[in-house]
C-alpha positions in Angstrom: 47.1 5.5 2.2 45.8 8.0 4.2 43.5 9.7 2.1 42.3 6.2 0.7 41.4 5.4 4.6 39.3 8.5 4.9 37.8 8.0 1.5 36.6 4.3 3.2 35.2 6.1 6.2 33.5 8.7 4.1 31.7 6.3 2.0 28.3 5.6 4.3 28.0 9.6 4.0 28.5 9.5 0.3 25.3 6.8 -0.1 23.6 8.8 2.3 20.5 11.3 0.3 21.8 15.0 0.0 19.5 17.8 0.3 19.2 20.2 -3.0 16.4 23.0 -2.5 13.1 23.4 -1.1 9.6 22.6 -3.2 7.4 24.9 -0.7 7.4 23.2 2.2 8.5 19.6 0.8 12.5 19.4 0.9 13.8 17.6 -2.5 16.8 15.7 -2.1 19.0 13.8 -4.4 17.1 10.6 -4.9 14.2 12.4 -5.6 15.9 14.7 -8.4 18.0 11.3 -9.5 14.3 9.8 -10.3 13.3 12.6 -12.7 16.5 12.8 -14.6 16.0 8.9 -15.0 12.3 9.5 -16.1 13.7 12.1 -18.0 16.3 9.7 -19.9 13.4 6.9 -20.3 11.2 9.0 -21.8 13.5 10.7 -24.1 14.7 7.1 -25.2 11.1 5.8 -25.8 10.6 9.1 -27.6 13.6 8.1 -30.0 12.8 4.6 -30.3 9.1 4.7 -31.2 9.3 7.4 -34.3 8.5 6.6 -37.4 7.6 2.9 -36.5 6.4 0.5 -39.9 4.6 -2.3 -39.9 7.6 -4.8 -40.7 10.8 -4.2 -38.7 13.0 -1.6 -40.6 16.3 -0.5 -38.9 18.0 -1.2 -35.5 15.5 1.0 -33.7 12.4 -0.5 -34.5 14.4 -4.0 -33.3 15.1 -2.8 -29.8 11.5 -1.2 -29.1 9.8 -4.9 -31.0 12.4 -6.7 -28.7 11.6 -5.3 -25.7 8.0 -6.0 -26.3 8.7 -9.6 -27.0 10.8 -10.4 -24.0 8.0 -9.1 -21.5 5.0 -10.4 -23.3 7.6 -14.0 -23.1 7.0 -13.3 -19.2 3.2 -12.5 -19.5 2.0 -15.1 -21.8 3.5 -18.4 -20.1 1.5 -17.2 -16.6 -1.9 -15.5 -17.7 -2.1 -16.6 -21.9 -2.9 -14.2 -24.9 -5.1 -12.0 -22.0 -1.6 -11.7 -20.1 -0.7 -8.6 -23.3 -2.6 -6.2 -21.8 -0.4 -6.2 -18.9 2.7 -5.0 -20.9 2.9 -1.3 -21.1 2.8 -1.5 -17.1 5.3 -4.6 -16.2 7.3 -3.4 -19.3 7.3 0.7 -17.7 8.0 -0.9 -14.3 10.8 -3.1 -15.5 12.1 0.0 -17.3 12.2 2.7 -14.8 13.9 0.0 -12.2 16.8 -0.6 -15.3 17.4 3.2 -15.5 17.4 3.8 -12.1 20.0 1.1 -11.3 22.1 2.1 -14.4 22.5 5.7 -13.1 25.4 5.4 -11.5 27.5 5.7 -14.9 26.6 9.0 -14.7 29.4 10.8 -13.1 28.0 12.5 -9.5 24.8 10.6 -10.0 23.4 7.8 -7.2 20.9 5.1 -8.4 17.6 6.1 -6.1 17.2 2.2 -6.2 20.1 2.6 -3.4 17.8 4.7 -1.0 14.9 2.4 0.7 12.0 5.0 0.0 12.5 4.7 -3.8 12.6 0.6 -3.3 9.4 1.0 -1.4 7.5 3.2 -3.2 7.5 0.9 -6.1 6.9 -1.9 -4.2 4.0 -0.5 -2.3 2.5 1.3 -5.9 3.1 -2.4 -7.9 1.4 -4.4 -4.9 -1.6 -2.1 -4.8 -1.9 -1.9 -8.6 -1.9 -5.8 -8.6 -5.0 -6.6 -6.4 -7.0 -3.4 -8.2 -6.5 -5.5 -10.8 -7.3 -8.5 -9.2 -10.8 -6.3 -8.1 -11.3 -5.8 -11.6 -11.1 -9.6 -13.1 -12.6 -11.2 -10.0 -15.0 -8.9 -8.4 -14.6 -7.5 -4.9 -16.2 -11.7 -3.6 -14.2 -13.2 -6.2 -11.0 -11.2 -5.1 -11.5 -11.9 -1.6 -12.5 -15.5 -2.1 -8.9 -16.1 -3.4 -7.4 -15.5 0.3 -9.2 -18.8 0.7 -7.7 -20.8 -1.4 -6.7 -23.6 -1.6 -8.4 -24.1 2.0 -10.1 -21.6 4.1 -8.1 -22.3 7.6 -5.3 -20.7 5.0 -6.9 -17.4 4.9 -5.1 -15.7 7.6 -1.4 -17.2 6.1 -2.5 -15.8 2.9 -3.3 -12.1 4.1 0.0 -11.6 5.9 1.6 -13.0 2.6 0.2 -10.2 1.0 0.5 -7.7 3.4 4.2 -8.6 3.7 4.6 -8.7 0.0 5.5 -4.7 -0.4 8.4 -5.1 2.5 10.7 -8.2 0.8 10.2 -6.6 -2.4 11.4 -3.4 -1.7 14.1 -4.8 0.6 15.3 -7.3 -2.0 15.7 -4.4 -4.0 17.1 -2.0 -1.8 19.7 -4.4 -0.6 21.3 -6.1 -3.5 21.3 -2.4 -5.1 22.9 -0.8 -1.7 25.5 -4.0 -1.3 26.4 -3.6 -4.8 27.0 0.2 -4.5 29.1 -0.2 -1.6 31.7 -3.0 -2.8 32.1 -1.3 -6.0 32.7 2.2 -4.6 35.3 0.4 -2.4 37.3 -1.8 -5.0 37.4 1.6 -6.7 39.2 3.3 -4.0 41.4 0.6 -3.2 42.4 -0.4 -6.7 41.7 2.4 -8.9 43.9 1.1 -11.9 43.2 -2.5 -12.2 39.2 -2.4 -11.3 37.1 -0.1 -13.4 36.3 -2.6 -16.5 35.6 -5.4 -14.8 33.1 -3.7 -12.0 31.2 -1.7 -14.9 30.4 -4.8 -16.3 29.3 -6.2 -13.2 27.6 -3.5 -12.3 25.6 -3.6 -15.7 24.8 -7.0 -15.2 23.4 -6.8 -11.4 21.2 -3.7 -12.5 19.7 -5.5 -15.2 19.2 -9.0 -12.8 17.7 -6.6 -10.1 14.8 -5.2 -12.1 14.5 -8.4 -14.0 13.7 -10.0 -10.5 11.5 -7.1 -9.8 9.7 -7.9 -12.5 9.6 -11.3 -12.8 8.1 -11.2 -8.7 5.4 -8.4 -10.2 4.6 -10.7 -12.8 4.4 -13.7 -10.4 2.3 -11.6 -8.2 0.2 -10.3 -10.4 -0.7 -14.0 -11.9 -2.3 -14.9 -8.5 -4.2 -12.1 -7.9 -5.9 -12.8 -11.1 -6.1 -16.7 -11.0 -6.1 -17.5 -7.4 -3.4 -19.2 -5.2 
């Protein structure tokens, strides 16, 4: 009982980043060396997947990778039409990266970064400034900024402090739900060891994949009114 109480109190340290070594003057700590070894894991999948590709489906790989192109061009397509297809290397990388990052935890000793805020809003800040590029790009800088305007122009200043507030509940959503997650799990598993394991895993599964599919799904959503307007 004993050990199982200090295991409780220890468990805010455990979420906590840990330092590893030194990168000159930058300190590296575990959510930053978590993020490569789940870049490292995407990329080595994608590398799998996408050999020896044919030009009608053949075998269980080719499936997967034409699957996964499907379901985000299905996101894509209702919201911006046939032009929206361009869009899916970066929602589908986004969506991706966030679903490896939150699955990280079945690896023994490893944290999802998704649990540390800075990860959360260093996506959220990179996707929001990527969106309204873009939005530069389809609209022009006047046609861009004319959008803050819409539907009326007393709206304008409602509609910049939406955006500017945009990177925050995205990263927090994140952040929180992955955090909140991490910590009720870690404590049904100390507190019932035996009877727990299964039926968290799958939850867990299932919350990382709903996580980055909201991600995504807010990106997209995002992304469709910077290019068509409010």
């Amino acid at each position: 009982m004993e050990e199982k109480a200090k295991a409780l109190s220890d468990i805010m340290h455990h979420m906590e980043p840990q330092h590893v070594f030194n990168l000159g003057p930058v300190s590296i700590d575990t959510t930053v060396v978590n993020q490569w070894i789940a870049m490292l894991i995407l990329f080595g999948l994608i590398y799998w997947i996408t050999r020896g590709l044919k030009s009608r489906p053949q075998g269980k790989k080719q499936v997967i990778a034409e699957f996964m192109v499907q379901f985000i061009q299905d996101l894509l397509e209702p919201a911006l039409g046939k032009k929206g297809r361009k869009y899916i290397p970066l929602v589908g990388t986004l969506f991706l990266f966030i679903l490896t990052m939150n699955l990280l935890w079945f690896i023994p000793g490893l944290m999802p970064p998704t649990t540390d805020l800075s990860t959360t809003f260093g996506l959220a800040i990179t996707t929001i400034i990527t969106i309204n590029l873009i939005g530069v790009i389809n609209n022009g800088l006047k046609g861009y900024l004319h959008h803050f305007a819409q539907p009326f122009a007393a709206l304008m200043p409602l509609n910049i402090v939406e955006e500017a507030v945009k990177p925050v509940s995205l990263s927090l959503r994140l952040f929180g739900n992955m955090f909140g997650e991490k910590v009720v799990v870690t404590i049904l598993f100390i507190l019932l060891p035996v009877l727990i394991p299964v039926p968290v895993m799958l939850l867990g599964v299932l919350m990382g994949v709903i996580q980055a599919f909201v991600f995504t799904l807010l990106t997209v959503t995002y992304l469709t009114t910077s290019i068509k307007g409010h």
